[in-house]
Structure formats: structure tokens, C-alpha cells
mmCIF file of the N, C-alpha and C atoms, coordinates in Angstrom:
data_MODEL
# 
_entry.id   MODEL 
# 
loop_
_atom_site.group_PDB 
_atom_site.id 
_atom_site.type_symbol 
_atom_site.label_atom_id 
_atom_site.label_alt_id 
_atom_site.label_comp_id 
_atom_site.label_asym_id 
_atom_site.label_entity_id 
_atom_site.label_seq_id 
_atom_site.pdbx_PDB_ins_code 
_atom_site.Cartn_x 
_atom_site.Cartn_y 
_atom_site.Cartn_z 
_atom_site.occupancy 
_atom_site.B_iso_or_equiv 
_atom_site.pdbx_formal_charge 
_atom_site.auth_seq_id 
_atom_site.auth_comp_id 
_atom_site.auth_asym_id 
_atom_site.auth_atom_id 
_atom_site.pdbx_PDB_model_num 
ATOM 1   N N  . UNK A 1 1  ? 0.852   -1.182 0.000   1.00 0.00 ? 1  UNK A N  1 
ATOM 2   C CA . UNK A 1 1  ? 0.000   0.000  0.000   1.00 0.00 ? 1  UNK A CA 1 
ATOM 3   C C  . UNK A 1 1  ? 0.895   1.242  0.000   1.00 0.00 ? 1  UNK A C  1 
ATOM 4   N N  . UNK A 1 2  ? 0.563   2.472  -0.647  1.00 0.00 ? 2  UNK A N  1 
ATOM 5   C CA . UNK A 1 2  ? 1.274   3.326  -0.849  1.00 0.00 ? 2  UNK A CA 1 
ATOM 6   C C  . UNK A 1 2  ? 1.398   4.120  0.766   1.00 0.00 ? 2  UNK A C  1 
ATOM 7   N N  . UNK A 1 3  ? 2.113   5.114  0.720   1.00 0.00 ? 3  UNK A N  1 
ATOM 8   C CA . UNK A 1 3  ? 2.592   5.450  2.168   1.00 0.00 ? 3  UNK A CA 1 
ATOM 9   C C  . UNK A 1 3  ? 1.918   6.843  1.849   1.00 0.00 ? 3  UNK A C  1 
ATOM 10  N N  . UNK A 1 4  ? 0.867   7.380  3.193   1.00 0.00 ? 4  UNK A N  1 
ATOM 11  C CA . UNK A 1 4  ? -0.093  8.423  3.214   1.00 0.00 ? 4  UNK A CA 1 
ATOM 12  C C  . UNK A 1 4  ? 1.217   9.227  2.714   1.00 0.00 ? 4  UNK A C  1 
ATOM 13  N N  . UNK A 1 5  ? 2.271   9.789  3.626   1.00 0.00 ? 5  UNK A N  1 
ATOM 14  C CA . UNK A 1 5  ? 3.082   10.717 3.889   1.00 0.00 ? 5  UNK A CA 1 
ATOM 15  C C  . UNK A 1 5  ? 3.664   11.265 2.156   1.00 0.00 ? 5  UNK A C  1 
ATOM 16  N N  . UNK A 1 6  ? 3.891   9.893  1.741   1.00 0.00 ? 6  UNK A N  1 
ATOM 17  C CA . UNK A 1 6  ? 4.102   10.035 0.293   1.00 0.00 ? 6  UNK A CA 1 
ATOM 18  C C  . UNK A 1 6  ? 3.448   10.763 -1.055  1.00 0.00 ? 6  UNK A C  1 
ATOM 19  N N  . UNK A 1 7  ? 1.763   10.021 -0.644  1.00 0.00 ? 7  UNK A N  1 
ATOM 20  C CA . UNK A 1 7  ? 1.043   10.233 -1.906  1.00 0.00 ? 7  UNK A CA 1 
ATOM 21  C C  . UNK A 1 7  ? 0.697   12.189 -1.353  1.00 0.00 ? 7  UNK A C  1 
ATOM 22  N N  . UNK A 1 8  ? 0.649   12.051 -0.195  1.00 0.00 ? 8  UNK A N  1 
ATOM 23  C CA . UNK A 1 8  ? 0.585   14.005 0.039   1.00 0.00 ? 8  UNK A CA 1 
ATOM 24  C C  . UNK A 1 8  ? 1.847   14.754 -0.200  1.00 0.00 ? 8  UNK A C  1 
ATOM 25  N N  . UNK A 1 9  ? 2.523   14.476 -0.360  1.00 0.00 ? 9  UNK A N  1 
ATOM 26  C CA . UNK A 1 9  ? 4.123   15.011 -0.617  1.00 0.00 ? 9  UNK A CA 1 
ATOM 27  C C  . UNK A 1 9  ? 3.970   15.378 -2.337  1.00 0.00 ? 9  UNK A C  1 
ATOM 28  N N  . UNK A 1 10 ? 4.045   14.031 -2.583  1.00 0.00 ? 10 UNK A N  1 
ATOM 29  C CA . UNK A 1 10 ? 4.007   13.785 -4.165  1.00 0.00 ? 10 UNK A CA 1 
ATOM 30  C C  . UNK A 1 10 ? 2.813   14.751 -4.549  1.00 0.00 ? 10 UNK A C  1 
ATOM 31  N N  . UNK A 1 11 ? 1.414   15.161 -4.300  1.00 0.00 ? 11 UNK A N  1 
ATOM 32  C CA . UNK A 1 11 ? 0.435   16.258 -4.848  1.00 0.00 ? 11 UNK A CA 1 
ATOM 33  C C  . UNK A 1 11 ? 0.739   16.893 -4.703  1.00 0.00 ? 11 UNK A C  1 
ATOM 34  N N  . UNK A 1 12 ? 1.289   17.735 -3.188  1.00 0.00 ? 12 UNK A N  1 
ATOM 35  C CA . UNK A 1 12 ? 1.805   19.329 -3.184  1.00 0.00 ? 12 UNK A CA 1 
ATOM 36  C C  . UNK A 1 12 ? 2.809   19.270 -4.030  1.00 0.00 ? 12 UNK A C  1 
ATOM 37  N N  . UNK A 1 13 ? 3.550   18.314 -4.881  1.00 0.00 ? 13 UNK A N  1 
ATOM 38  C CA . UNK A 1 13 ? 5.172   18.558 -5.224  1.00 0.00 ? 13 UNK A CA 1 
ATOM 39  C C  . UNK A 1 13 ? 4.704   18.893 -6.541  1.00 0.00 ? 13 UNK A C  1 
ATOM 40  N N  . UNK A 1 14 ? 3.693   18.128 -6.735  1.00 0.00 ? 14 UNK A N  1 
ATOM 41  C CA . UNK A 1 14 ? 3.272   17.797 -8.474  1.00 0.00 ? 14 UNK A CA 1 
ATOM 42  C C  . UNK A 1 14 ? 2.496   19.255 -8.590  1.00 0.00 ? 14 UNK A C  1 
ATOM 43  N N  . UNK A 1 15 ? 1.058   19.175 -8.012  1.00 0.00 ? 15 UNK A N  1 
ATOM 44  C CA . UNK A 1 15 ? 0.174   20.414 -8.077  1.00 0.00 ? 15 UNK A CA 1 
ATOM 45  C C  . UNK A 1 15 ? 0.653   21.872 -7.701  1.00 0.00 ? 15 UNK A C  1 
ATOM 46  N N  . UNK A 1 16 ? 0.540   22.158 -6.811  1.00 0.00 ? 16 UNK A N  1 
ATOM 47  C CA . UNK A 1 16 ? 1.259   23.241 -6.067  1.00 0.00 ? 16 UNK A CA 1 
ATOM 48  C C  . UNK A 1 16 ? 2.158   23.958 -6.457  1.00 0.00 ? 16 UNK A C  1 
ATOM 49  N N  . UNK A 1 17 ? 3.288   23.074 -6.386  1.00 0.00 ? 17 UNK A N  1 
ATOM 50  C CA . UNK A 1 17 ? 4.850   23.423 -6.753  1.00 0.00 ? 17 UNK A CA 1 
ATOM 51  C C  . UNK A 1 17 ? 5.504   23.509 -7.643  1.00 0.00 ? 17 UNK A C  1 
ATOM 52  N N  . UNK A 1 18 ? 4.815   22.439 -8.727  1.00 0.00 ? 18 UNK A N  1 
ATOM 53  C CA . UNK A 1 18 ? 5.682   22.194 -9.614  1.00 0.00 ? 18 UNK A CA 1 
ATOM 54  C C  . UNK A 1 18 ? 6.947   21.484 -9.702  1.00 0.00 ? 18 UNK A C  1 
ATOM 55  N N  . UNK A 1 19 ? 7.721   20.885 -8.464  1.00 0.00 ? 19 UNK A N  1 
ATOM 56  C CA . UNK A 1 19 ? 8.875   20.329 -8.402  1.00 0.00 ? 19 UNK A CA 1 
ATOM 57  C C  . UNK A 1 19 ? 9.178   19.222 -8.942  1.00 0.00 ? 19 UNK A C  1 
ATOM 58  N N  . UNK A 1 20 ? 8.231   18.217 -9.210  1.00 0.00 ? 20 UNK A N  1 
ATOM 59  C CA . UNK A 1 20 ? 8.284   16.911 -9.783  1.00 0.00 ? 20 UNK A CA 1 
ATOM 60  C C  . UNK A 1 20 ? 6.769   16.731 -10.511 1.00 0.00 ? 20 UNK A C  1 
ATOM 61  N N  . UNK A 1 21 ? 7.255   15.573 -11.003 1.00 0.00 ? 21 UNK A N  1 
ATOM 62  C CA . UNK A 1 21 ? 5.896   14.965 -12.114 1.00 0.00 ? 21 UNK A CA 1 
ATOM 63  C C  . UNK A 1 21 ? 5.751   13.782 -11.681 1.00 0.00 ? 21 UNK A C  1 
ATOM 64  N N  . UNK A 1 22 ? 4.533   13.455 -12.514 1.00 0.00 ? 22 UNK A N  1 
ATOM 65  C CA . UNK A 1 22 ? 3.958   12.149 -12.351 1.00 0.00 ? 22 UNK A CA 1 
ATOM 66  C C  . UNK A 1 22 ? 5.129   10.984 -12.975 1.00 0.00 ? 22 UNK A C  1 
ATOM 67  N N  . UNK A 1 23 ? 5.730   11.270 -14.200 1.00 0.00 ? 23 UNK A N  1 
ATOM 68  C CA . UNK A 1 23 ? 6.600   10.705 -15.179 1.00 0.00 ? 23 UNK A CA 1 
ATOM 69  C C  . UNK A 1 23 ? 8.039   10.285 -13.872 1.00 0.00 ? 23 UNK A C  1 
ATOM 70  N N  . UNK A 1 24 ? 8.376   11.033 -12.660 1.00 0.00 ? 24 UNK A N  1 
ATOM 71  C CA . UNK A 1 24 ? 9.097   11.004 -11.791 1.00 0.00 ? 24 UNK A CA 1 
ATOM 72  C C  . UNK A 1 24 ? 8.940   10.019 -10.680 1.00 0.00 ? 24 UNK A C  1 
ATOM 73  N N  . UNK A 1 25 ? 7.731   9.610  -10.546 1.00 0.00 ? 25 UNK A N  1 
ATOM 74  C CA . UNK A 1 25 ? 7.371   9.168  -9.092  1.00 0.00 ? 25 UNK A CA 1 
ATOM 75  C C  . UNK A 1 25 ? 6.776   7.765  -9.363  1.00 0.00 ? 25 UNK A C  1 
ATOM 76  N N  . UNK A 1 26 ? 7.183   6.872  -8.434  1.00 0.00 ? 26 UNK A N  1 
ATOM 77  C CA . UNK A 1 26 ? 6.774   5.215  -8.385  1.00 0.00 ? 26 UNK A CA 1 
ATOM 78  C C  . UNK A 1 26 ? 5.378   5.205  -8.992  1.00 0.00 ? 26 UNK A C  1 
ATOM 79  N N  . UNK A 1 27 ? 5.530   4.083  -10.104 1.00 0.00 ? 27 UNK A N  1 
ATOM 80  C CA . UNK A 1 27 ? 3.897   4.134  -10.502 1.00 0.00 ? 27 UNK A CA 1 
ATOM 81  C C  . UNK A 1 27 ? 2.919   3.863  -9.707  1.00 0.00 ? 27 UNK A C  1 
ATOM 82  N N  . UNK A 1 28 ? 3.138   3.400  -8.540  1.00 0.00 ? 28 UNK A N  1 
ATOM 83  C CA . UNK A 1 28 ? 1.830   2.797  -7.628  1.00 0.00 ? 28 UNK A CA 1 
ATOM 84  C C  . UNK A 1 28 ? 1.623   4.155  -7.221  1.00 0.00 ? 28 UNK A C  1 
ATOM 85  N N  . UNK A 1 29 ? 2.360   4.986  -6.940  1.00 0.00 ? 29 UNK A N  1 
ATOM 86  C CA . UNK A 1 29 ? 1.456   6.379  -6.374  1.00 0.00 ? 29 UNK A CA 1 
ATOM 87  C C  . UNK A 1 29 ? 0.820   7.281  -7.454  1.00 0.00 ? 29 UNK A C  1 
ATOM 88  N N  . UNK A 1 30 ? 1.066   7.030  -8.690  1.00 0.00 ? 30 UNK A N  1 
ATOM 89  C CA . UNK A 1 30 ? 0.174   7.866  -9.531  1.00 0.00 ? 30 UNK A CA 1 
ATOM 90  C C  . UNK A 1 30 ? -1.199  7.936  -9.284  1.00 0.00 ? 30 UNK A C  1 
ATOM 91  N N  . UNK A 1 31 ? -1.981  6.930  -9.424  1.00 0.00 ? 31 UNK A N  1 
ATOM 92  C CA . UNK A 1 31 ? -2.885  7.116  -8.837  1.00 0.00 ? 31 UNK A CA 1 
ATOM 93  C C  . UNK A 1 31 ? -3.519  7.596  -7.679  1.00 0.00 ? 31 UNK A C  1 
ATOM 94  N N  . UNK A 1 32 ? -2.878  6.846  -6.451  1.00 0.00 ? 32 UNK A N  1 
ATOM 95  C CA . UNK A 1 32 ? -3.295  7.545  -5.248  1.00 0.00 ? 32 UNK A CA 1 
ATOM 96  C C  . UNK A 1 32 ? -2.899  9.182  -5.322  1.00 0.00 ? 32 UNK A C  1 
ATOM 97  N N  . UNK A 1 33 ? -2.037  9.753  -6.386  1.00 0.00 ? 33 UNK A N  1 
ATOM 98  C CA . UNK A 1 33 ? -1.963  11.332 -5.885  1.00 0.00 ? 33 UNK A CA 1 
ATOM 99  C C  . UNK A 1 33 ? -2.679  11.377 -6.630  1.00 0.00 ? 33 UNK A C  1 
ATOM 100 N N  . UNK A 1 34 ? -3.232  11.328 -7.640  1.00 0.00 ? 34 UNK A N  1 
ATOM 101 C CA . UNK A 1 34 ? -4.616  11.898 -8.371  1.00 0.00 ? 34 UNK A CA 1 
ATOM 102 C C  . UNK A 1 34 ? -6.220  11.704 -7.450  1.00 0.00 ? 34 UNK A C  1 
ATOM 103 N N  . UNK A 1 35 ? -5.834  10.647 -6.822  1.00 0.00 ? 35 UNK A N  1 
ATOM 104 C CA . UNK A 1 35 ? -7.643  10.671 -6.538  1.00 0.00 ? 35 UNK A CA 1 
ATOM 105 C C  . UNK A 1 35 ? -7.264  11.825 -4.537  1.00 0.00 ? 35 UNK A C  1 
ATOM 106 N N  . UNK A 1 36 ? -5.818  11.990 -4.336  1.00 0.00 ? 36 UNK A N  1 
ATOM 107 C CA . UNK A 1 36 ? -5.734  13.151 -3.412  1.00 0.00 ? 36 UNK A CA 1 
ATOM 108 C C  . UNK A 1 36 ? -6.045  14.258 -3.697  1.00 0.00 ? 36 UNK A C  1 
ATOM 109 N N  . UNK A 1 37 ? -5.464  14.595 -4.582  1.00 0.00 ? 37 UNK A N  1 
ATOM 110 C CA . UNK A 1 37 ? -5.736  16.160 -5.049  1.00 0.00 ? 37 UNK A CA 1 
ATOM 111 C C  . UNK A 1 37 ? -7.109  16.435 -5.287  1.00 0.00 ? 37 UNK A C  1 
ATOM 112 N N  . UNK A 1 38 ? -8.002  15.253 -5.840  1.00 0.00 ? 38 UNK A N  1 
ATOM 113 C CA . UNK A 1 38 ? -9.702  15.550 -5.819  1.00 0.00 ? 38 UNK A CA 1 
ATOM 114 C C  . UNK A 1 38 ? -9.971  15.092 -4.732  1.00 0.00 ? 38 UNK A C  1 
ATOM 115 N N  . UNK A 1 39 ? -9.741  15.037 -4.054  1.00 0.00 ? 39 UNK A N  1 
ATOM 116 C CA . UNK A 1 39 ? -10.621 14.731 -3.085  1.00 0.00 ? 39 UNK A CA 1 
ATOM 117 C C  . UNK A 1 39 ? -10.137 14.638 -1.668  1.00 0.00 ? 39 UNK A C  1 
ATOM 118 N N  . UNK A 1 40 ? -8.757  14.749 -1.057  1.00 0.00 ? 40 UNK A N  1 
ATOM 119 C CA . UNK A 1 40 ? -8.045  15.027 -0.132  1.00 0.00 ? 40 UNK A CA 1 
ATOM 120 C C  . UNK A 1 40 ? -8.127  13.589 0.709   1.00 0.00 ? 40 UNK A C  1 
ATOM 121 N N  . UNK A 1 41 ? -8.390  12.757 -0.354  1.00 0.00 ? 41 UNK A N  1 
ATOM 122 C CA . UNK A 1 41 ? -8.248  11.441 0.589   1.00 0.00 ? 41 UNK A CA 1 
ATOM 123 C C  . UNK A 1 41 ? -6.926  10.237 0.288   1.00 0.00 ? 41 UNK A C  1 
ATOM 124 N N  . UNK A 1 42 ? -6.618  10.125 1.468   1.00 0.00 ? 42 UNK A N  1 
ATOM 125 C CA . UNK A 1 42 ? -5.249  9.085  0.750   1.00 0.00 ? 42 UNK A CA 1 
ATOM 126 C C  . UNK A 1 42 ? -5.412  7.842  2.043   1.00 0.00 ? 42 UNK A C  1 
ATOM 127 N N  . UNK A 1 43 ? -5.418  6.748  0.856   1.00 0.00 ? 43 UNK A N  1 
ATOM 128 C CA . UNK A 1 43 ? -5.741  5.471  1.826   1.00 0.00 ? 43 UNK A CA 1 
ATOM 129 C C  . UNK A 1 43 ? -6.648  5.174  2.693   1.00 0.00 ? 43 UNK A C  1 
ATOM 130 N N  . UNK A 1 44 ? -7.833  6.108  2.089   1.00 0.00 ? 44 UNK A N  1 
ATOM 131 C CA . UNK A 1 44 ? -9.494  6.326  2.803   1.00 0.00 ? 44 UNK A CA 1 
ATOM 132 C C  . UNK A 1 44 ? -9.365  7.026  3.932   1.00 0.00 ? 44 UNK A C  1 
ATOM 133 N N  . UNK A 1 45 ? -8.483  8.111  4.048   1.00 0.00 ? 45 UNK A N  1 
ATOM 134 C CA . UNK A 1 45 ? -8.819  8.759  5.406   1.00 0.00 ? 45 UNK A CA 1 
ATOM 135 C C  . UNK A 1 45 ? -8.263  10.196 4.534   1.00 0.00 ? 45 UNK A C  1 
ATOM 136 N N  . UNK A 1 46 ? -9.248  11.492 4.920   1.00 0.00 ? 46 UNK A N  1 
ATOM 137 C CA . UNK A 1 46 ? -8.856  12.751 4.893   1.00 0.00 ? 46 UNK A CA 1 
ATOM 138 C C  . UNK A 1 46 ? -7.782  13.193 5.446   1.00 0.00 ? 46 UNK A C  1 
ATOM 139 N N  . UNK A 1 47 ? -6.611  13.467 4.528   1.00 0.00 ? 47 UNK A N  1 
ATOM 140 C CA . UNK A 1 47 ? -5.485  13.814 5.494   1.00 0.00 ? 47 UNK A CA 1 
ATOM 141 C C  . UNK A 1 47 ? -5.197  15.604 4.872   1.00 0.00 ? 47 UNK A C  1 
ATOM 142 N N  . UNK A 1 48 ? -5.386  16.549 5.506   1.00 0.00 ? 48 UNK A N  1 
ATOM 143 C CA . UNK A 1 48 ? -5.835  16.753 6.845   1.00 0.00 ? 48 UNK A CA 1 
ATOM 144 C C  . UNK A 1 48 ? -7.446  16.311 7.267   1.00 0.00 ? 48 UNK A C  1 
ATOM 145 N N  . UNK A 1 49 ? -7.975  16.294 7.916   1.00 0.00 ? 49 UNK A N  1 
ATOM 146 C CA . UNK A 1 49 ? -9.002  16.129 8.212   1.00 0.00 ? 49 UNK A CA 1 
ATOM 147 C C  . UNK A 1 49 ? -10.303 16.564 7.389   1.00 0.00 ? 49 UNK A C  1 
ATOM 148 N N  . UNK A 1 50 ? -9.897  17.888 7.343   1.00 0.00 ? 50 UNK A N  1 
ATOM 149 C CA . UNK A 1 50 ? -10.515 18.888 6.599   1.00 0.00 ? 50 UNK A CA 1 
ATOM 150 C C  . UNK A 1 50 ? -10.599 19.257 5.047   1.00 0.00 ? 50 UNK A C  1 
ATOM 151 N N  . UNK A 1 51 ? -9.457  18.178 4.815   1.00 0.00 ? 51 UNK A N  1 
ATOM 152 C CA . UNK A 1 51 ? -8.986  18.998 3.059   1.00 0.00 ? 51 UNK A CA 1 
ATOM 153 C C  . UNK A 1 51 ? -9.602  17.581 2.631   1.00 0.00 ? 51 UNK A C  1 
ATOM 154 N N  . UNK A 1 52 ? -10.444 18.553 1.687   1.00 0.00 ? 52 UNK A N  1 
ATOM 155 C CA . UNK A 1 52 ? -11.352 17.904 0.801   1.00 0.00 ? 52 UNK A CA 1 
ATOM 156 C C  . UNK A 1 52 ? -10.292 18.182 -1.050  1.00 0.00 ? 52 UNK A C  1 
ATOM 157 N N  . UNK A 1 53 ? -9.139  17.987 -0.996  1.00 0.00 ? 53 UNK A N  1 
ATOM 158 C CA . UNK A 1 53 ? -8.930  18.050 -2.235  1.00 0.00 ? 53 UNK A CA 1 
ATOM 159 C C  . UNK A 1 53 ? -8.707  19.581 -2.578  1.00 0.00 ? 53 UNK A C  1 
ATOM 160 N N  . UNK A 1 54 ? -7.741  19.297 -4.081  1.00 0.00 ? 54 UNK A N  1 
ATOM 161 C CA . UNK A 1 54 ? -7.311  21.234 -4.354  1.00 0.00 ? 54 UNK A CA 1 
ATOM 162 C C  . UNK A 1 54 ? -8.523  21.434 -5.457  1.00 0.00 ? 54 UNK A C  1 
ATOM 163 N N  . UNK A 1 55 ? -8.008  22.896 -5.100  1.00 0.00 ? 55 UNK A N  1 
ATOM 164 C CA . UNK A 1 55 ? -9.528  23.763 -5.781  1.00 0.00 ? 55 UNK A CA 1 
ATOM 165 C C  . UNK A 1 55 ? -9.308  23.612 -7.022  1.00 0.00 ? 55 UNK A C  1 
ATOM 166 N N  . UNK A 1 56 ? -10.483 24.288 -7.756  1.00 0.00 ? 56 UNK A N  1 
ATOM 167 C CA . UNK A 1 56 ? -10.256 24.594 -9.506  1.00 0.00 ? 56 UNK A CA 1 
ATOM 168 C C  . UNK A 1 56 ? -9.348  25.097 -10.067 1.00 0.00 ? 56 UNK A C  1 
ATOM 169 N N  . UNK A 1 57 ? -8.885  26.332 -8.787  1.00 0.00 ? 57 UNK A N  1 
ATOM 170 C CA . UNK A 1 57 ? -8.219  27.551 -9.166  1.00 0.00 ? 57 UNK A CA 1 
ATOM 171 C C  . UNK A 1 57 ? -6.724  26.949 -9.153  1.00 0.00 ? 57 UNK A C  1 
ATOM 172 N N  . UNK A 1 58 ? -6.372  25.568 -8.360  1.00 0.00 ? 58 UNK A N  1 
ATOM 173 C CA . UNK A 1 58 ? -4.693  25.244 -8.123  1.00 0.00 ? 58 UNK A CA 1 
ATOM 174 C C  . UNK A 1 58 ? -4.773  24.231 -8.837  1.00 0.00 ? 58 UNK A C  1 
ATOM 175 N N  . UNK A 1 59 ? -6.124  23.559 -9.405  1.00 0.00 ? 59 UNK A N  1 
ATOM 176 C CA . UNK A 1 59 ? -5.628  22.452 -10.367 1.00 0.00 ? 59 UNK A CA 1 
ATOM 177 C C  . UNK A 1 59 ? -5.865  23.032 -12.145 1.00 0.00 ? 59 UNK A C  1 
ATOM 178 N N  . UNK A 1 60 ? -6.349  24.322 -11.958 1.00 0.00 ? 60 UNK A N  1 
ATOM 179 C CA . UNK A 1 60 ? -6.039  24.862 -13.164 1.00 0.00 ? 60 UNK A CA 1 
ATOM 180 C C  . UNK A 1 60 ? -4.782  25.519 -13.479 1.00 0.00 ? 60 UNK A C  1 
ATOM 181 N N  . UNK A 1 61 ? -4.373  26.119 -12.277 1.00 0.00 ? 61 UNK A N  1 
ATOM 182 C CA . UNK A 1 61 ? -2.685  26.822 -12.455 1.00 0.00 ? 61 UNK A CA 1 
ATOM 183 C C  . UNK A 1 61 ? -1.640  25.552 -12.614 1.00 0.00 ? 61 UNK A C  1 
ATOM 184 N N  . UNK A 1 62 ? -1.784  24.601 -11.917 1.00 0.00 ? 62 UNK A N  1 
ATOM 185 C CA . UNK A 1 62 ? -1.001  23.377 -12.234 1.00 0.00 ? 62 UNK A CA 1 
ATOM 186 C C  . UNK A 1 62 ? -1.054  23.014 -13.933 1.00 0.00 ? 62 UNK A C  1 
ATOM 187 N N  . UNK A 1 63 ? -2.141  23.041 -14.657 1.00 0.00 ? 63 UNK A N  1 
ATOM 188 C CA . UNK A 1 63 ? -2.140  22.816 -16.284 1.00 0.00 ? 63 UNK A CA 1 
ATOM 189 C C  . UNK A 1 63 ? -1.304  24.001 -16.555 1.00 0.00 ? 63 UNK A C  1 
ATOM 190 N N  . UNK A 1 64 ? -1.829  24.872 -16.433 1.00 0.00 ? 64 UNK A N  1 
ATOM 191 C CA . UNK A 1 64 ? -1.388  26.268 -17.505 1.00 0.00 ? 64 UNK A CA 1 
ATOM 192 C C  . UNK A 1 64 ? 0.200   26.590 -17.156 1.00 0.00 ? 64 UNK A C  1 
ATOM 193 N N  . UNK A 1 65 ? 0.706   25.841 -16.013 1.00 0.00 ? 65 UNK A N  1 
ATOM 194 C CA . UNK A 1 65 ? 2.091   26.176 -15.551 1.00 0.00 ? 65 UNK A CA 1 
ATOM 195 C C  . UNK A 1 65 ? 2.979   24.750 -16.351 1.00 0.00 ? 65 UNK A C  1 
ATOM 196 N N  . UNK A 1 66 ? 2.215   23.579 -16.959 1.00 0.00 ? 66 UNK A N  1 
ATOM 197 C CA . UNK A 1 66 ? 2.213   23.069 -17.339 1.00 0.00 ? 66 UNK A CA 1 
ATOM 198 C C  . UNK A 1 66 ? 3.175   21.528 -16.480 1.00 0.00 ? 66 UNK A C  1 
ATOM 199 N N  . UNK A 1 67 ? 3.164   21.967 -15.282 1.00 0.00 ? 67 UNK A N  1 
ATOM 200 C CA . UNK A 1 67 ? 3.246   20.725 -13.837 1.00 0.00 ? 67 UNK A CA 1 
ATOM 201 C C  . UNK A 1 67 ? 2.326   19.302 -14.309 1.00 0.00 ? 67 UNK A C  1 
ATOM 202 N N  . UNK A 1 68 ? 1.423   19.718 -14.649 1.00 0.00 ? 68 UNK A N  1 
ATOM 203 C CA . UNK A 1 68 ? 0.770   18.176 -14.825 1.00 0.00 ? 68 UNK A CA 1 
ATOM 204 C C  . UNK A 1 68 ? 0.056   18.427 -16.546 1.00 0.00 ? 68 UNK A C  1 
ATOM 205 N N  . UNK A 1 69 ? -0.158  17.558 -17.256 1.00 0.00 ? 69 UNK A N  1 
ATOM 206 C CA . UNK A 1 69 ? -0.939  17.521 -18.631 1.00 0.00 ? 69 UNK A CA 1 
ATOM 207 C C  . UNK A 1 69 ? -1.861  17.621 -18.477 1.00 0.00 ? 69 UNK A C  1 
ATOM 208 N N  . UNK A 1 70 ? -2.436  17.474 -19.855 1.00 0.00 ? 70 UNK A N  1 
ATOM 209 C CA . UNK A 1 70 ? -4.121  17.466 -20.421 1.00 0.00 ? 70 UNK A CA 1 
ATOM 210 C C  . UNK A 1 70 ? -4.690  16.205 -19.679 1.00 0.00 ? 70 UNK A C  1 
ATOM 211 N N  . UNK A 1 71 ? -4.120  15.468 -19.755 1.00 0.00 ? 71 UNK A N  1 
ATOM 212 C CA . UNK A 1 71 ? -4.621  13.980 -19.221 1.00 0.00 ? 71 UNK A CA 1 
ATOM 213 C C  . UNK A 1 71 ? -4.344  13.701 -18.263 1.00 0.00 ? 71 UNK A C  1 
ATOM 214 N N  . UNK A 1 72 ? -3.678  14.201 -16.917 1.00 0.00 ? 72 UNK A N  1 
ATOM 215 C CA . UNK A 1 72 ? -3.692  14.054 -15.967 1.00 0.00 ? 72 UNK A CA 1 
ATOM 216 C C  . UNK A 1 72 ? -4.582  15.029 -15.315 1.00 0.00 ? 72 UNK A C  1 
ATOM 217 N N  . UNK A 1 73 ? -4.859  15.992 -15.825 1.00 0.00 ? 73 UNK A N  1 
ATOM 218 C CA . UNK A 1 73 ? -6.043  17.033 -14.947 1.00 0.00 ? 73 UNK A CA 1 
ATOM 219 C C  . UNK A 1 73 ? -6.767  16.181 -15.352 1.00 0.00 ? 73 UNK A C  1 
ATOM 220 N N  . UNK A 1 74 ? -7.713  15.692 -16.273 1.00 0.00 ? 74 UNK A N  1 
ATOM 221 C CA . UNK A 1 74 ? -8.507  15.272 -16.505 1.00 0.00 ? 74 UNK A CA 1 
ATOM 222 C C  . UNK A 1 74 ? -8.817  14.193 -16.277 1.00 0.00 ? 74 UNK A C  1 
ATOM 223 N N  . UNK A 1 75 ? -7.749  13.060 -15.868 1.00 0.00 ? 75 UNK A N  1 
ATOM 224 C CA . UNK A 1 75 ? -7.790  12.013 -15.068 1.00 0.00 ? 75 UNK A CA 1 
ATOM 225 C C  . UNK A 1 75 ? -8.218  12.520 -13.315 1.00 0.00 ? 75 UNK A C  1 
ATOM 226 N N  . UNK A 1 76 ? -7.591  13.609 -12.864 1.00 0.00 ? 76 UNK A N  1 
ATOM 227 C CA . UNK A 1 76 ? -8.240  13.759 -11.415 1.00 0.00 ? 76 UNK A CA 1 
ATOM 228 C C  . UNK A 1 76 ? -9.615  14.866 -11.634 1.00 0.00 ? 76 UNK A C  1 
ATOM 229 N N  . UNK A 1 77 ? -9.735  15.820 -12.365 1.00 0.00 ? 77 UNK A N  1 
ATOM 230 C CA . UNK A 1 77 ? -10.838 16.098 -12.362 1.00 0.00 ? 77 UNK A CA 1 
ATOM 231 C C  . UNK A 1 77 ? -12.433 14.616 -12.138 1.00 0.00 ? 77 UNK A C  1 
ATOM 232 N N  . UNK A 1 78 ? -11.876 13.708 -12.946 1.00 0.00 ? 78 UNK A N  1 
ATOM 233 C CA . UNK A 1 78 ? -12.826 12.865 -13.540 1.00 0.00 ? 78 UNK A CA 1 
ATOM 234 C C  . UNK A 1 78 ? -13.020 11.882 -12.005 1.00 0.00 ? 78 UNK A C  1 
ATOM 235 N N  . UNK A 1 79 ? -12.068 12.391 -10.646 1.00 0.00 ? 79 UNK A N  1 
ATOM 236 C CA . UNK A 1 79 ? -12.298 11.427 -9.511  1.00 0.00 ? 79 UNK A CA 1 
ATOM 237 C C  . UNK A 1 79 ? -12.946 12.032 -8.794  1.00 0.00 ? 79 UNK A C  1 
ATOM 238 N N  . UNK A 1 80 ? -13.213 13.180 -9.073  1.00 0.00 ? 80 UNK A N  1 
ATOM 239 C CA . UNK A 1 80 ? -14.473 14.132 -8.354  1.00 0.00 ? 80 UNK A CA 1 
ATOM 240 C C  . UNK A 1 80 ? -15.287 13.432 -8.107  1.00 0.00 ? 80 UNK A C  1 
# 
């Protein structure tokens, strides 16, 4: 099973930041950071408690900064 600490590292690094990509990171966490970023859940528990996933506004600056593709927004949009 992927490691919580990880798949939240890996979204802020990917979304957020820009520091790394999906093309970078163990394939078993691709997924789990996509269905984080929609939805702020990793390994069925809200981590933080509260975060329900990044907004429109940081998973649209993540495309246009060009951090993640066409097909990866649209792969986590689509886990909404």
C-alpha cells in the first residue's frame, strides 16, 4: 500500500509546486496522488481532516504552468 506521507508530498510537489511529475514518481502512487488532489483522501482517510482536495483555481494553475498535462487534470478532475 502506498505510504499516506508520500502520496501528500508527491500532490503538493506535483500540483502546487511544480517540483516533480507524475513521469518522476513510483507508478503505484500515480494514482493515489490523483484521486488526493480531488478529493483530499489518501488510503481512505482525509489527510488533513478537513482537506477535501485542491480547488479549480490550483488544479487549473497546475495545467497552464504546465506541472501536470491534459490527461492528468482530466484524469483527477474525472475522480471528483
Amino acid at each position: 500500500m502506498p505510504l499516506s506521507f508520500r502520496i501528500t508530498s508527491y500532490a503538493r510537489n506535483i500540483y502546487i509546486f511544480g517540483t516533480t511529475s507524475f513521469s518522476l514518481i513510483d507508478p503505484a502512487y500515480v494514482n493515489p496522488v490523483k484521486v488526493y488532489a480531488a478529493t483530499g483522501v489518501a488510503n481512505g482517510v482525509h489527510s488533513p481532516a478537513d482537506f477535501n482536495g485542491y480547488s479549480d483555481a490550483e488544479l487549473n494553475n497546475a495545467l497552464a504552468q504546465g506541472w501536470i498535462t491534459q490527461q492528468e487534470y482530466d484524469d483527477t478532475i474525472a475522480l471528483r
